[in-house]
C-alpha positions as a printed NumPy array, in Angstrom:
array([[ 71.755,  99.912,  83.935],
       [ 71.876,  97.799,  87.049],
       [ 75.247,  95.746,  87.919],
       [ 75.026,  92.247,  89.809],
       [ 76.677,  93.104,  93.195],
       [ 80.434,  92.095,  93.888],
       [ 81.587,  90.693,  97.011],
       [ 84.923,  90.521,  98.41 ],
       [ 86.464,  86.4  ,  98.53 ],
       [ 84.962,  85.783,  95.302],
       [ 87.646,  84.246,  93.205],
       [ 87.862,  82.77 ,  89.461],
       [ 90.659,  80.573,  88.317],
       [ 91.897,  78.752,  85.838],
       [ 94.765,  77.006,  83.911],
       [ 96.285,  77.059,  80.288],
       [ 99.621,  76.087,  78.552],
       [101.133,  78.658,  76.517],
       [101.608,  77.317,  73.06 ],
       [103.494,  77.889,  70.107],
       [100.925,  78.517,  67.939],
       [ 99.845,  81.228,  70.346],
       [103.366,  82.916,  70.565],
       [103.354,  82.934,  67.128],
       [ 99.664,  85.079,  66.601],
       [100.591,  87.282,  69.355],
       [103.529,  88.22 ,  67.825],
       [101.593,  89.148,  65.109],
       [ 99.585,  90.928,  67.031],
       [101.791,  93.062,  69.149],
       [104.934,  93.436,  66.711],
       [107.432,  92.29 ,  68.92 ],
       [109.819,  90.477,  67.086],
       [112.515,  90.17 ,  70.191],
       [114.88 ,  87.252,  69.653],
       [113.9  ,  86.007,  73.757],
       [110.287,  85.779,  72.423],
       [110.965,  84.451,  68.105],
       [114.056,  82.771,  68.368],
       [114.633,  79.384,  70.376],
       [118.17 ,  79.864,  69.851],
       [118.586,  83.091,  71.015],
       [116.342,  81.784,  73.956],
       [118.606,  79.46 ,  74.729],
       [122.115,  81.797,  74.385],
       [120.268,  83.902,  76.918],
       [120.022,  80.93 ,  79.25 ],
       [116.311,  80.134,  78.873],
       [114.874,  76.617,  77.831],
       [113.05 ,  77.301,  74.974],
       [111.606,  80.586,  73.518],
       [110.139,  83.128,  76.424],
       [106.157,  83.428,  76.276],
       [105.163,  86.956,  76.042],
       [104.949,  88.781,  79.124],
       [101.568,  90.447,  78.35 ],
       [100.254,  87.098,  76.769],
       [100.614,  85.659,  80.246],
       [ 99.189,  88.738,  82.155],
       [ 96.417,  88.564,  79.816],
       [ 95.292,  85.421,  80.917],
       [ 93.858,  87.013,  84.204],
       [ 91.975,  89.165,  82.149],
       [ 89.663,  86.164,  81.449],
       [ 89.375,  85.874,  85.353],
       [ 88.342,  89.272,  85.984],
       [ 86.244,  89.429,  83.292],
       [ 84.235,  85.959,  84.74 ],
       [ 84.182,  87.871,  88.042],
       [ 83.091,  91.362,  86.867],
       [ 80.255,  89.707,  84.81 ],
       [ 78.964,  91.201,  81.375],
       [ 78.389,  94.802,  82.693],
       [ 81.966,  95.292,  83.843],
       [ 85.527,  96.   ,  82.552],
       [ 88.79 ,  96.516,  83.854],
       [ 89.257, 100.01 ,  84.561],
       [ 93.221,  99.504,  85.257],
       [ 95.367,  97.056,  85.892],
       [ 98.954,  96.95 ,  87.889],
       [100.681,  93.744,  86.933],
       [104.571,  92.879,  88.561],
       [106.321,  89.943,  86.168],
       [108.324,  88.105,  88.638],
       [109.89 ,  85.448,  86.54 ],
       [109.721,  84.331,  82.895],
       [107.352,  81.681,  81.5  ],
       [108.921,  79.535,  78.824],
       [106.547,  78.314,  75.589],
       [105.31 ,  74.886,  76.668],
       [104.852,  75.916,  80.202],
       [101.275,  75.961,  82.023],
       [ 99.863,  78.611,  83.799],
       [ 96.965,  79.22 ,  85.979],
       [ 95.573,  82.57 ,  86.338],
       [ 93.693,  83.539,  89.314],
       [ 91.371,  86.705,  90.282],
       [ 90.047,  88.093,  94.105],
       [ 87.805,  90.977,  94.571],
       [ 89.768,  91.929,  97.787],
       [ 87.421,  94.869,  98.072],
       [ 83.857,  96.637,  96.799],
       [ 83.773, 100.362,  96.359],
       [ 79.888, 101.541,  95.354],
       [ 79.737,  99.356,  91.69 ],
       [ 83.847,  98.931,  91.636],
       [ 85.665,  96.197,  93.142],
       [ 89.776,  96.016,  93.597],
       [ 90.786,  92.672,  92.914],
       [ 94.118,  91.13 ,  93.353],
       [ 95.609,  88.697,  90.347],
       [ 98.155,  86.443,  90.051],
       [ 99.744,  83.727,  87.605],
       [101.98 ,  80.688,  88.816],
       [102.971,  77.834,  87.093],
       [101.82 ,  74.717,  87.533],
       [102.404,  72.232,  88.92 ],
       [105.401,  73.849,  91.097],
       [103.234,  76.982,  92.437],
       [106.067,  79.649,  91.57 ],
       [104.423,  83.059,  91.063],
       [105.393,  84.377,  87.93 ],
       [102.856,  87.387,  87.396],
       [100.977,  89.488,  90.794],
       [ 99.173,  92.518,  90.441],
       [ 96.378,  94.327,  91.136],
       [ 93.263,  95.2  ,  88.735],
       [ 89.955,  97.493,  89.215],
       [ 86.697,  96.609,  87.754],
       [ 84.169,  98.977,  86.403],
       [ 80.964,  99.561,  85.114],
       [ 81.03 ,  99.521,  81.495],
       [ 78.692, 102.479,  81.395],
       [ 77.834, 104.63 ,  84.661],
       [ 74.382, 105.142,  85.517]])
């Protein structure tokens, strides 16, 4: 199976607000019934505005950047990811991907989240895509 070439300085980006609703399904998802992520009350005892967005919710939204960069043929073979600050439900985010590097058919990419408008990094990491199948 042939793989499109990566190069290095290709970025995808994008934005999204994290939503109840969502909060609400990815709890469902993952289990995690913590009162920082359920509770707006307990949110707010804890000093935060309003209930805490999931950290991996927020992480996951540079998965849809690497997986607009690695193309159909590619996953993520891992993924480092550093949570700087919180992100509160209501809050927008945009998610952003770099191949910083091209190994053979694997490229290193670096990711990050901030929220916007103000800029303030709240997610940086550092990811590895694959080919879904070698050969």
């Amino acid at each position: 199976m042939s793989h499109a070439p990566l190069k290095p300085g290709a970025v995808f980006a994008f934005r999204k607000t994290m939503t109840v609703a969502e909060q609400a399904m990815f709890t469902g998802i993952s289990g995690n019934l913590g009162g920082l992520y359920v509770d707006a009350v307990r949110a707010r005892k804890a000093g935060a505005s309003n209930m805490v967005a999931f950290e991996l919710a927020v992480g996951g939204l540079a998965t849809t950047c690497l997986s607009q960069l690695g193309g159909p043929t590619r996953r993520i073979g891992s993924i480092a990811l550093n949570f700087a600050a919180p992100v509160i439900v209501g809050e927008s985010v945009e998610a952003r991907a770099e191949i910083v590097s091209v190994a053979g058919d694997d490229a290193v990419c670096r990711v990050t989240c901030t929220l916007s408008p103000s800029g303030a990094t709240v997610v940086d990491g550092t990811a590895t895509l694959v080919p879904f199948a070698k050969g």
